[in-house]
VMD Tcl script that builds the backbone (N, CA, C; Angstrom):
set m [mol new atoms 231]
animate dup $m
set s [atomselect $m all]
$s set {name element resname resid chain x y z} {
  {N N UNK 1 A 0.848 -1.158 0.000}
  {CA C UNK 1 A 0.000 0.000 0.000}
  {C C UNK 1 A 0.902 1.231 0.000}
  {N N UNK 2 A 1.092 1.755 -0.883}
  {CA C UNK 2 A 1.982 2.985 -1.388}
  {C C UNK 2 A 0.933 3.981 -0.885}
  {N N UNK 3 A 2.038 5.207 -0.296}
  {CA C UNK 3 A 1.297 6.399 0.034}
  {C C UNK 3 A 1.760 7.555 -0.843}
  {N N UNK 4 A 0.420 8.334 -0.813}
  {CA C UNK 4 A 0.143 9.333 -1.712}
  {C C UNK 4 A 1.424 10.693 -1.195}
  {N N UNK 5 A 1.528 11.285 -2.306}
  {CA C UNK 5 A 2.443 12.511 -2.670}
  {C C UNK 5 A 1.661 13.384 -1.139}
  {N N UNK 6 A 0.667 13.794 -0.739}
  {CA C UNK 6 A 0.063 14.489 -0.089}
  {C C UNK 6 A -0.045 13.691 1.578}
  {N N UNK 7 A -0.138 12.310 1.557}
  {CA C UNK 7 A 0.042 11.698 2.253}
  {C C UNK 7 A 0.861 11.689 3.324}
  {N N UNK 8 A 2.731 11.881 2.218}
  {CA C UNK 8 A 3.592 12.202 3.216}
  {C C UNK 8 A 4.083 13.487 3.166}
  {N N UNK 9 A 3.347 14.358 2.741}
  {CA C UNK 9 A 3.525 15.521 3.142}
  {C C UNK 9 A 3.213 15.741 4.214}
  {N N UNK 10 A 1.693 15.017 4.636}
  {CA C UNK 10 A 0.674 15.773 6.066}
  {C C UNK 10 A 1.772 14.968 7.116}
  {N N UNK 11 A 2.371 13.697 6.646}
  {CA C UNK 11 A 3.124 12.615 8.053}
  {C C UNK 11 A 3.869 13.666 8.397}
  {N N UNK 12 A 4.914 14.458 7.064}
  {CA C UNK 12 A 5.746 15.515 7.473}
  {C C UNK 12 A 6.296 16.490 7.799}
  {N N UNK 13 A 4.808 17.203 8.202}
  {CA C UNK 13 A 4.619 18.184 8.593}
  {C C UNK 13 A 3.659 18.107 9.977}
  {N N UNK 14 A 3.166 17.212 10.583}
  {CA C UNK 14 A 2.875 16.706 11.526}
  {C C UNK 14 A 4.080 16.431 12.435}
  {N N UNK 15 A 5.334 15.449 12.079}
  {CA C UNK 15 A 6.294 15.350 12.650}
  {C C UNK 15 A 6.763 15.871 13.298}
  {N N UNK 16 A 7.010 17.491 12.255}
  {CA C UNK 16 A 8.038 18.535 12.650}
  {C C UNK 16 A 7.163 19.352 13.241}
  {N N UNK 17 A 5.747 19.503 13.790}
  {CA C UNK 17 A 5.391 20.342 14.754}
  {C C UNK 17 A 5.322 19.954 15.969}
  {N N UNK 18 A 5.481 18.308 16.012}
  {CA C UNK 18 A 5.206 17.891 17.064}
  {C C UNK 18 A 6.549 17.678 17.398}
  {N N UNK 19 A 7.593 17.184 17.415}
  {CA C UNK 19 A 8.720 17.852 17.277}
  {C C UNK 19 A 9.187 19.174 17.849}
  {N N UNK 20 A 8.647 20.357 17.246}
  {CA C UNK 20 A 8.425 21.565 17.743}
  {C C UNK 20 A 7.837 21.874 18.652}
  {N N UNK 21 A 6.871 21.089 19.054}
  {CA C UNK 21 A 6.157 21.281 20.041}
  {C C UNK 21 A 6.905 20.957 21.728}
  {N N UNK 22 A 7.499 19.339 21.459}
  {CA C UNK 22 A 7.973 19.302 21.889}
  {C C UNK 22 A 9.650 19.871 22.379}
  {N N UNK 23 A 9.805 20.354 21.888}
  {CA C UNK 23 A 10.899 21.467 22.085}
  {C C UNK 23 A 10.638 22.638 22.690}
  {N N UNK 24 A 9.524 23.221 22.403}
  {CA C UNK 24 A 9.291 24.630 23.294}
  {C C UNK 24 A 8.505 24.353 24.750}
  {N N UNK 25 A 8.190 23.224 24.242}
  {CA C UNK 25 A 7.520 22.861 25.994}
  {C C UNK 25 A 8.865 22.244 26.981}
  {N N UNK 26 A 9.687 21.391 26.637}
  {CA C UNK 26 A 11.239 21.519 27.158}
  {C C UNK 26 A 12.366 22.684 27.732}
  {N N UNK 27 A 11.915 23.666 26.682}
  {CA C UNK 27 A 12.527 24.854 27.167}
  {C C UNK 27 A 12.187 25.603 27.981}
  {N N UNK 28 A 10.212 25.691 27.818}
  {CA C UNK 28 A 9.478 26.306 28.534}
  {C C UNK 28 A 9.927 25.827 30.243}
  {N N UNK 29 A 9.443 24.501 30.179}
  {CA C UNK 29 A 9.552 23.947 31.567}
  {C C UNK 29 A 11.054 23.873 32.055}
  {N N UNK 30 A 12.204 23.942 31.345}
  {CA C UNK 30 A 13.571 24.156 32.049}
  {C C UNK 30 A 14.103 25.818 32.656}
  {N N UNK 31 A 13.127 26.774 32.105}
  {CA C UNK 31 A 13.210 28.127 32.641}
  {C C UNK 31 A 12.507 27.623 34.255}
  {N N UNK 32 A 13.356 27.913 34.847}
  {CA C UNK 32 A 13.476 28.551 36.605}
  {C C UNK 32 A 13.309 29.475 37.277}
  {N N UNK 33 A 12.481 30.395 37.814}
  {CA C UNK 33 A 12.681 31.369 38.536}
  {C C UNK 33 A 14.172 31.613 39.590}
  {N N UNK 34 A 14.836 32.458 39.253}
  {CA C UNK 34 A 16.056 32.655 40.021}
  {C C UNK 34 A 16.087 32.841 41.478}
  {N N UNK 35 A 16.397 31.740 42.235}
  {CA C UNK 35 A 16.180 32.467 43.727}
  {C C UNK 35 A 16.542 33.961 44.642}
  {N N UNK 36 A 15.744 34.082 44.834}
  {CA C UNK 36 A 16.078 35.594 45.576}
  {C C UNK 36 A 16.982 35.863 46.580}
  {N N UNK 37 A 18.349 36.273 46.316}
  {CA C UNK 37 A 19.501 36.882 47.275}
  {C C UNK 37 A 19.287 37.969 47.948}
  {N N UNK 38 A 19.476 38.184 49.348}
  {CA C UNK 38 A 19.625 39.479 49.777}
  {C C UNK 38 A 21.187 39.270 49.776}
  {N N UNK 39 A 21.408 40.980 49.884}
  {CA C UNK 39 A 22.575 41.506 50.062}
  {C C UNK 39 A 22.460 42.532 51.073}
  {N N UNK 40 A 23.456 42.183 51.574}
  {CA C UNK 40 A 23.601 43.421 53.006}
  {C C UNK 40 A 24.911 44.240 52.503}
  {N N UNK 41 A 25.350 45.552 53.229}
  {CA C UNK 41 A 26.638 45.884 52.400}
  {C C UNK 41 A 27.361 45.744 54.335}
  {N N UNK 42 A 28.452 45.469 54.456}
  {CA C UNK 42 A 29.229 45.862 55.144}
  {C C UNK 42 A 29.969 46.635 55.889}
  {N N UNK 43 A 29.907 47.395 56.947}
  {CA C UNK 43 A 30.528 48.573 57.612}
  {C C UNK 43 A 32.339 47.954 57.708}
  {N N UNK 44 A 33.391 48.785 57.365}
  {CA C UNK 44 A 34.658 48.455 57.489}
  {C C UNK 44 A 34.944 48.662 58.525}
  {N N UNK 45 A 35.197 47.976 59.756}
  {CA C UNK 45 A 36.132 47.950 60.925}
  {C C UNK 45 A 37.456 48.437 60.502}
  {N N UNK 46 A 37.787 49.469 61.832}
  {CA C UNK 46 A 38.797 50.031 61.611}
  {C C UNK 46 A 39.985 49.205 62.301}
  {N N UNK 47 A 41.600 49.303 61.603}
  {CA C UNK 47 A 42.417 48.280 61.590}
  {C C UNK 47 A 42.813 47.916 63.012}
  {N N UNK 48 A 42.767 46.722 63.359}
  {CA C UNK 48 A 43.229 46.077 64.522}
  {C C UNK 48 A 44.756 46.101 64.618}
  {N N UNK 49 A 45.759 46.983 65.529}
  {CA C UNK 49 A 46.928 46.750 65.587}
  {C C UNK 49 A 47.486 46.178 67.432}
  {N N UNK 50 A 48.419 45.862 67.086}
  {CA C UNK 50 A 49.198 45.962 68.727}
  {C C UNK 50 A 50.543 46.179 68.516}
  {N N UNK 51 A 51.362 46.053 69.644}
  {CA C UNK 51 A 52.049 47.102 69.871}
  {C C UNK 51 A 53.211 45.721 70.544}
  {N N UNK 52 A 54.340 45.760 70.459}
  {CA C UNK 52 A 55.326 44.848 71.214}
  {C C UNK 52 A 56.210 45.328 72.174}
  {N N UNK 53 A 56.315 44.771 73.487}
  {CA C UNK 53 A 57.476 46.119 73.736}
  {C C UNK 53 A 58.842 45.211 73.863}
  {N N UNK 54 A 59.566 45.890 74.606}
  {CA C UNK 54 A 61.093 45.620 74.723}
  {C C UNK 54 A 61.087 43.952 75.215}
  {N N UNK 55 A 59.877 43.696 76.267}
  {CA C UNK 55 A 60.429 41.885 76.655}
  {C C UNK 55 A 59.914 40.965 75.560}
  {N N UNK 56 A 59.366 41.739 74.495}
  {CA C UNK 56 A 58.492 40.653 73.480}
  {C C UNK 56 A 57.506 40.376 73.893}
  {N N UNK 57 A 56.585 41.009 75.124}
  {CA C UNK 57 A 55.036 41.017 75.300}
  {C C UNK 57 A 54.663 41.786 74.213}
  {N N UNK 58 A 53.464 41.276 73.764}
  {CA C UNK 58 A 52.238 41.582 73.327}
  {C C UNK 58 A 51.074 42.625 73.506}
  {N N UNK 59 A 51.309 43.833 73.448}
  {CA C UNK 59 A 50.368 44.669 74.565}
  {C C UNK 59 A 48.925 45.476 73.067}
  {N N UNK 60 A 48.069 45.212 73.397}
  {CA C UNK 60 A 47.249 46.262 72.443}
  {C C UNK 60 A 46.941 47.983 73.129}
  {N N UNK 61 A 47.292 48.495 71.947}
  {CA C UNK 61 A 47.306 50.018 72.131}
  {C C UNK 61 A 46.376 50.280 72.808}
  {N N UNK 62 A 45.095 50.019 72.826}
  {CA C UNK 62 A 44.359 50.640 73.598}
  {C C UNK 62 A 44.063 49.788 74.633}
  {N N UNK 63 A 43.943 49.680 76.193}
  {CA C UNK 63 A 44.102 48.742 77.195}
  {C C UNK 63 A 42.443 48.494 77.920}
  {N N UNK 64 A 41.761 47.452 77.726}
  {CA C UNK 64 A 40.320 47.589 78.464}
  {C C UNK 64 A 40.163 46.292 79.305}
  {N N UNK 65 A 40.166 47.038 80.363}
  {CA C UNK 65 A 40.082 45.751 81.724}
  {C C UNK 65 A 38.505 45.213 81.818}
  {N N UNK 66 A 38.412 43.922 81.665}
  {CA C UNK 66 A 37.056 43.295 81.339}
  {C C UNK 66 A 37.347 42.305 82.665}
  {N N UNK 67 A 36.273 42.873 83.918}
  {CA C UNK 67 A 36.270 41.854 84.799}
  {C C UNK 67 A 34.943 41.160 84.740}
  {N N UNK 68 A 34.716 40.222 85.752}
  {CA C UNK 68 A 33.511 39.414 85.873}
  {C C UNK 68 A 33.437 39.519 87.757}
  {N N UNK 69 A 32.301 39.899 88.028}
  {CA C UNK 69 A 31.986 40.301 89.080}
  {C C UNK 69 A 31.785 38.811 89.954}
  {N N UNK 70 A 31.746 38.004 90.937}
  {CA C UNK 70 A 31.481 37.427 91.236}
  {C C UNK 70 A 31.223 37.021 92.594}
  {N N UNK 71 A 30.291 36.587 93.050}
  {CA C UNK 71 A 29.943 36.851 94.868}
  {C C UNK 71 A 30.027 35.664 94.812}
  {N N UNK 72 A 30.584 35.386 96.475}
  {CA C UNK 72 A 30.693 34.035 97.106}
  {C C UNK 72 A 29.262 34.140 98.086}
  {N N UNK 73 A 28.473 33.473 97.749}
  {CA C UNK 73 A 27.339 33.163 99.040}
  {C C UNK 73 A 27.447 32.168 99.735}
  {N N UNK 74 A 27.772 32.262 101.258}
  {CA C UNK 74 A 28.086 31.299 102.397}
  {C C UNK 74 A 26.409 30.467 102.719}
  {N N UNK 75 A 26.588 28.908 102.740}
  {CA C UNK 75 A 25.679 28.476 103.018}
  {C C UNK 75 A 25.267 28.129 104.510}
  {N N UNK 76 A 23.933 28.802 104.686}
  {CA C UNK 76 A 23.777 28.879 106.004}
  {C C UNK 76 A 23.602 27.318 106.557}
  {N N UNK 77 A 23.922 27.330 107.951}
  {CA C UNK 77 A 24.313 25.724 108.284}
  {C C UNK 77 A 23.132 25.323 109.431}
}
mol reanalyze $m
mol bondsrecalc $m
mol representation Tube
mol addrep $m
């Protein structure tokens, strides 16, 4: 059963839309919405130095005594 001149025209042009079809629906569905980044910007801290002296201690220029307060409570007997 031989097919007509018009025959495989319609097979071949059917093919290639479906074909096409399938191609833009591939592309369609591989587009992603880009996830959303925040950005913060950064304040520059100003430079951390110290200072060495004559015994080879370590001293930082500016000196801040950080105590911790602490009470002894006697247990009554």
């Amino acid at each position: 059963m031989a097919l007509s001149r018009k025959k495989k025209i319609i097979i071949a042009v059917s093919a290639v839309v479906v074909l096409a079809l399938i191609i833009i629906i591939s592309v369609v569905a591989s587009r992603k919405d880009e996830p959303e980044v925040t950005t913060v910007k950064l304040d520059v801290r100003p430079e951390l130095r110290s200072t060495v002296t004559a015994s080879g201690e370590v001293r930082p220029i500016r000196y801040i005594k950080l105590t911790s307060e602490t009470r002894h409570l006697k247990q009554a007997n």
